[in-house]
N, C-alpha and C positions, 0 to 999 in steps of 0.2 A: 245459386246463380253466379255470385262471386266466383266460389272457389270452380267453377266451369271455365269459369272467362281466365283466372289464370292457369288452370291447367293448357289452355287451347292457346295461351301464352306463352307460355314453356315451352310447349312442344313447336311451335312457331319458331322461337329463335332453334331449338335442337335441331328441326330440319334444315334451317337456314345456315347452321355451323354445319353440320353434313354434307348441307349443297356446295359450301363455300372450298369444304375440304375437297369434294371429288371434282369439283371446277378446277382447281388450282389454288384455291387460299392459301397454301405453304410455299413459298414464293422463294423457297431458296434454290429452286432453278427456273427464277426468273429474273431478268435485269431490266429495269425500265430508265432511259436515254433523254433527257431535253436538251434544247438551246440552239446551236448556233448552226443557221443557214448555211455556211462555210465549210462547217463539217459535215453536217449532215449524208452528201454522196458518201464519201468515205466510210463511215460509220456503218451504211446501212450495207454496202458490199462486206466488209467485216462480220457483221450480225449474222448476213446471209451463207455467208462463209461457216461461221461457226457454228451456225443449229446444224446446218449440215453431217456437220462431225459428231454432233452433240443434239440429238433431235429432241431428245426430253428437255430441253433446255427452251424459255419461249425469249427472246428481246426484242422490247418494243422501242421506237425509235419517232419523236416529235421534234419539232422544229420551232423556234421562237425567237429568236433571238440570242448569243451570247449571256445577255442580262438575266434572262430568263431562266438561263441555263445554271448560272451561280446561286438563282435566286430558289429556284425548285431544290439544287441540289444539296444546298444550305440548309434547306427547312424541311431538310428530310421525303420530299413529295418524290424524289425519283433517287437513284443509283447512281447514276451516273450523270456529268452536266457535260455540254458540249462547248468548249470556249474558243472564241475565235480570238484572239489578245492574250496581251500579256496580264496576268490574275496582279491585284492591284493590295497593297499591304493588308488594307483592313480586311481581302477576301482572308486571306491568311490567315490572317491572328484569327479571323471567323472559323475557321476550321479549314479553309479550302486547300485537299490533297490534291498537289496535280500532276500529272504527267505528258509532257509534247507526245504526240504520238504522227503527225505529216505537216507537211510545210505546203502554203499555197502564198497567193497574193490578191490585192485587190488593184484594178485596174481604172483609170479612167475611161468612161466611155463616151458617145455620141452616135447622135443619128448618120445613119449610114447615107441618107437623101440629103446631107446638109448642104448645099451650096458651095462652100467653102474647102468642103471634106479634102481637097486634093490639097491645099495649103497647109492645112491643118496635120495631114501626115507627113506633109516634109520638114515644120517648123515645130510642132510636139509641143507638151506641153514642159515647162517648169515649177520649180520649187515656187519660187516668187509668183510665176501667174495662178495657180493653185490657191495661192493664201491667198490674193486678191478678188478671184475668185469665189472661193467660199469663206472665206471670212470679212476678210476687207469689203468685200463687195463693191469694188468699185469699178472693174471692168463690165461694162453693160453692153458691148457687143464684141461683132465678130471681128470688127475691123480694130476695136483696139486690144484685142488681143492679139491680131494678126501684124497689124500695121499696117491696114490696108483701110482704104475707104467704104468698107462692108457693113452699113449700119443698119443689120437686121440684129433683132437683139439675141442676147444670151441668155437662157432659161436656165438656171442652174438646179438641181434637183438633190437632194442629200437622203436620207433616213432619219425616219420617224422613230423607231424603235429602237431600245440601247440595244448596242451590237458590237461584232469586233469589227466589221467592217468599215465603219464610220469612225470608229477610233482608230485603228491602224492605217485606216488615209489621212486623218486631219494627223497623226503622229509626224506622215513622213515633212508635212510645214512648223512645225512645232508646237500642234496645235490638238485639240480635244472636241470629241464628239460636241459638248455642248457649245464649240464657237462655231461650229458649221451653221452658214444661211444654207435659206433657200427655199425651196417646196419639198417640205417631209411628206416623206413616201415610207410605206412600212413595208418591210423584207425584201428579202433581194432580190425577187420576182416582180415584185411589183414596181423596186425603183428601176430594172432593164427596161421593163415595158412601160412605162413612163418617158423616160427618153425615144426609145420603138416609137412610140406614140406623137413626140412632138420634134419637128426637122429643126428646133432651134435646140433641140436640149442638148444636156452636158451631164452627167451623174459619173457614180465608178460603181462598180461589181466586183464581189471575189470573182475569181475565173471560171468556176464551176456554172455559175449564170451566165458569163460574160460570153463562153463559150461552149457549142450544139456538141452534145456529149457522142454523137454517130459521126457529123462531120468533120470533128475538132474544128471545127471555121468558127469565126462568131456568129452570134444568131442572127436570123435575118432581117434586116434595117438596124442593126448594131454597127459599130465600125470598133476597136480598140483605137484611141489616141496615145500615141505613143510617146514615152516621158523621155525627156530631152538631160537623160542624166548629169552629163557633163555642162550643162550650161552653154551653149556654146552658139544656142537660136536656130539649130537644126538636128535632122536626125541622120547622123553619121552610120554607116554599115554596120557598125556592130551593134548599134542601137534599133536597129530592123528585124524585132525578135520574136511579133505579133500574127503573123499569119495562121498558123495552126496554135489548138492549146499545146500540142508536143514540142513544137519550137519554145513555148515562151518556158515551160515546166525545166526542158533543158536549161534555160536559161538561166533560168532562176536556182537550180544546182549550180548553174556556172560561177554563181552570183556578176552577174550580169544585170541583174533586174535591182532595185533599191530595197534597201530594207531597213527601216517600213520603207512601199508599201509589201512587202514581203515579209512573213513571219511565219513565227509557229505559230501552228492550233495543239489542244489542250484537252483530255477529261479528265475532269477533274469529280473528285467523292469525297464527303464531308467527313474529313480526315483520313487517316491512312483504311482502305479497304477493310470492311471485315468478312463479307458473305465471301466465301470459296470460289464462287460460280464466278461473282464478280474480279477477282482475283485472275481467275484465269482469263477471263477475256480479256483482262489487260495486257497479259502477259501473250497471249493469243495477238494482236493486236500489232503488239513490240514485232513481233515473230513473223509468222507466216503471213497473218494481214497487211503486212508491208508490201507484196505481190499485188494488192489492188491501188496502190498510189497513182501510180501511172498510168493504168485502167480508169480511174477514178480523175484524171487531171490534177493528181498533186503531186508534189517532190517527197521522194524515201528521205525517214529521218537520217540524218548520220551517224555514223556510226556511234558515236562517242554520245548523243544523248541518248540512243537504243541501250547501250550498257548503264547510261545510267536508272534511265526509265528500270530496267528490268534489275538494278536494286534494287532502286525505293519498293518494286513490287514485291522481292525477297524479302526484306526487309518487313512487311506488312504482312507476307504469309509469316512468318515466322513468330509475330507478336500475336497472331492471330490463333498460331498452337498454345504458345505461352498461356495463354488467356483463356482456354479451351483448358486447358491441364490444370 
């Protein structure tokens, strides 16, 4: 009776490696993707770009957060991690390989029904109201952030989850995800529609949320508030850069836009690549994936971090033969 029960054992796991193997278990034309909200459009036009050429090839593409992204791709759980920031010392010394691959931005937003909205876009927001704002906290309406006698209040709204987007906003005040108040909202879906949801709020979005990927207009009951660069308590012509996403993406090439809240995005792999498959799609990425930035609402990297990126990737396949040989 024993020796039944493991023979019906054996053969259990045999069929199960058999299944595993004619399913795909050999995963080395496969890439699986986590992390950041920010990247994620871009990425997944990429992916779809590339099975195309490459159909035996499968990549799967999730979304979580920045944090989450570092933290999967660290612990081995995926291929690939999606960063929206700048990767921070100890990712590094932790293994974190990374590469810019588009540039976007994160925006202030507000209800599009606000009361105030027409003031609101001709005075913009600042560095200093921003920190007080979400850190300081001690702007508690409309009127004292406007200067006007408007004392409906200010709903400030930030993210819940670690992300690039909440760090490279609290960056552009001198500041870090964890001094941000406010009402934690998680992912960037949910903190648009949050503000959508209440005519006092105030939050920010990468731009890929912030704006309708058919209309380029912001989404509807969004407004973008527009940052008052210069200091200067209004918003001057060249600061009028919000209308479409394609205006503001120019813009942000122009460097016109602040950086933060402007930056690169990142994939990053728990040290220099090894799988082939993954190799190329970086290098894929670098290359002819740059054709969907601007389809996608982001800025083409530059020239000069494209050649760099497509070192480090040289540089990875080549240790990658070494090491094979």
């Amino acid at each position: 009776m024993k020796k039944s029960t493991v023979c019906l054992l054996v053969a259990g796991i045999m069929m199960t490696a058999l299944s595993m193997t004619s399913c795909g278990g050999n995963n080395e034309n496969e890439i699986s993707i986590s992390g950041a909200f920010a990247l994620n459009p871009f990425v997944i036009k990429c992916a779809d770009g590339y099975m195309k050429l490459h159909p035996e090839v499968k990549i799967d593409v999730s979304q979580g957060g920045a944090g989450k992204g570092v933290t999967d791709v660290l612990a081995n759980q995926v291929d690939l991690g999606m960063v929206s920031r700048e990767i921070r010392p100890e990712e590094t010394k932790g293994g974190a390989f990374a590469i810019a691959v588009v540039k976007d931005a994160v925006v202030p937003t507000v209800n599009a029904d606000n009361p105030a909205l027409a003031a609101l876009l001709e005075k913009g927001l600042t560095r200093e109201a921003a920190y007080r704002l979400w850190v300081k906290q001690d702007l508690k309406t409309w009127g004292e952030l406007l200067g006007t006698a408007n004392d409906a209040p200010i709903n400030v709204y930030t993210r819940s989850d670690a992300c690039g987007a909440a760090e490279t906003w609290a960056l552009w005040f001198d500041s870090r995800q964890e001094d941000l108040g406010g009402t934690a909202v998680n992912g960037d879906p949910g903190l648009a529609k949050a503000v959508q949801d209440d005519v006092n709020g105030i939050g920010f979005n990468n731009i890929g949320y912030a704006y309708d990927e058919n209309t380029r207009k912001p989404h509807a009951k969004l407004a973008i508030l527009p940052i008052d660069v210069n200091g200067n308590g209004r918003i001057d012509a060249e600061e009028r850069i919000y209308d479409t996403k394609d205006q503001l993406v120019e813009a942000i090439a122009q460097g016109l836009y602040p950086a933060p809240p402007a930056r690169d995005l990142y994939l990053v792999s728990n040290g220099k690549p090894k799988k082939e498959v993954v190799i190329d799609f970086l290098r894929y990425v670098l290359t002819e994936g740059q054709q969907f930035s601007k389809e996608a609402g982001f800025v083409t990297l530059e020239e000069d971090k494209i050649h760099r990126g497509l070192q480090s990737i040289a540089v990875a396949e080549q240790d990658e033969v070494k090491a094979e040989n």
